[in-house]
N, C-alpha and C positions, 0 to 999 in steps of 0.2 A: 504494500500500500504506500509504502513513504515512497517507493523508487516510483512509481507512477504521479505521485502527488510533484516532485522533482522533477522528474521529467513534466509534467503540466507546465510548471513553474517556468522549464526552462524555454520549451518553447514559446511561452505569452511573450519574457523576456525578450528573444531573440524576433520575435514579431515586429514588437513595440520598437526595437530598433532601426527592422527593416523598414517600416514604413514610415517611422520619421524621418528616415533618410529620404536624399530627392527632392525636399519641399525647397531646396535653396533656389534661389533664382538671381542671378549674376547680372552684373547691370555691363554696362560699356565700357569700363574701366577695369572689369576682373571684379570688382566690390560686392558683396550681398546686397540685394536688394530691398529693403522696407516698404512697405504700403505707409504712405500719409494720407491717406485722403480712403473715404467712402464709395468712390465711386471712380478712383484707379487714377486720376487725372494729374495725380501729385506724389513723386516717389524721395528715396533717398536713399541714395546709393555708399552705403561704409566699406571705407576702403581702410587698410593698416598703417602708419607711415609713424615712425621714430614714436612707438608704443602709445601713438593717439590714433584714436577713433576720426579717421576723417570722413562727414557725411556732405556729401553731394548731393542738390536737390534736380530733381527730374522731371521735365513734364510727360504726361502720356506716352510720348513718342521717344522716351530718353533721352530729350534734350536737356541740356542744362538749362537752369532758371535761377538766375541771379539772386541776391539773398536784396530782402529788402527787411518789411517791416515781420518775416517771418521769424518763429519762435519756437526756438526747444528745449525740453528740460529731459533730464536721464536721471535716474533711478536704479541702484544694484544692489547688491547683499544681503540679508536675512530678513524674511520677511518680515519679522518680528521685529525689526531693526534696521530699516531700510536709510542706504545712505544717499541724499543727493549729490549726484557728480558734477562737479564743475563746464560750464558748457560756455565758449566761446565763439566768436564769429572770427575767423581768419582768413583771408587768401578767397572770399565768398564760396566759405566752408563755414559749419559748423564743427567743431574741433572738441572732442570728450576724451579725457582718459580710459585705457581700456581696466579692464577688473581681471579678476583672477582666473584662469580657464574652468571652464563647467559653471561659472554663474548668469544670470541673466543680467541683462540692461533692459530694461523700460522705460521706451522713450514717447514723449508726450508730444507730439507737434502741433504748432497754430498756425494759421496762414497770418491772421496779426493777434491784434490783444483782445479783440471783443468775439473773434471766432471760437468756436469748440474745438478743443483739441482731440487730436486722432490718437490712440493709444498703437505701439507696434513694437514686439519685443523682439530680442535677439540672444540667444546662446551664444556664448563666446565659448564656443570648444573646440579645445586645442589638440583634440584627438587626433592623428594621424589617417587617412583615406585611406586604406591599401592598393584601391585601383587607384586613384589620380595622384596619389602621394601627399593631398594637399590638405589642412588643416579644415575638416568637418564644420567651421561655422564656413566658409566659403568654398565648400566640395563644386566638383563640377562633374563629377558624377548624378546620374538620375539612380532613382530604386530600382527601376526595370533591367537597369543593368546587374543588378542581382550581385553586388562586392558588398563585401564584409568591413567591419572596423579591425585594425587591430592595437 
């Protein structure tokens, strides 16, 4: 009974893996892609650069869109104790430090100060791809292709 119960176990696990895999979606620049907006029209592309989070903003089309009176706030660490991260405007970037691997960021964006912000999170996992070689929060592998973490 226990060995069945394990095995159960293990394959829910190895599920739960597979198909969280593939959801990444890669913008123009190699960066993960974020949804900002409700209705796809407004992206943000996080690329990695000297241990900051650099986010690019996207219109529909992957164009870039200049930062203006746009607004973001990030969020990481226990939920029970969540820290706010420092968020800056540089180079018409939005610029956050990164967190530890395996935590999330939760980022809040505005188009300005009176709009509703879009919530969009992101894993920062630092896990290695075995097919692509490439660190798991910007894999460029899909699911379908059926590779494993190691």
């Amino acid at each position: 009974m226990k060995k069945h119960i394990l095995t159960i176990l293990n394959s829910l696990i190895l599920s739960a893996v597979a198909m969280a895999h593939g959801e990444v979606e890669l913008g123009p620049n190699g960066g993960r892609i974020l949804e900002f907006s409700k209705n796809e029209s407004m992206h943000g592309e996080v690329v990695l650069k000297e241990n900051q989070f650099h986010i690019a903003l996207l219109d529909k089309d992957r164009k870039p869109v200049a930062l203006a009176e746009q607004e973001l706030t990030a969020t990481s660490g226990d939920r029970a104790k969540p820290e706010k991260l420092v968020v800056e405007k540089k180079d018409g970037k939005f610029i956050v430090p990164t967190v530890k691997s395996g935590e999330w960021v939760i980022f809040q964006f505005k188009e300005n100060s009176k709009s509703k912000a879009v919530t969009a999170r992101l894993q920062y996992d630092l896990t290695i791809c075995s097919a692509c070689k490439e660190p798991e929060w910007i894999c460029k592998c899909t699911a379908k292709e059926g590779k494993s973490k190691k």
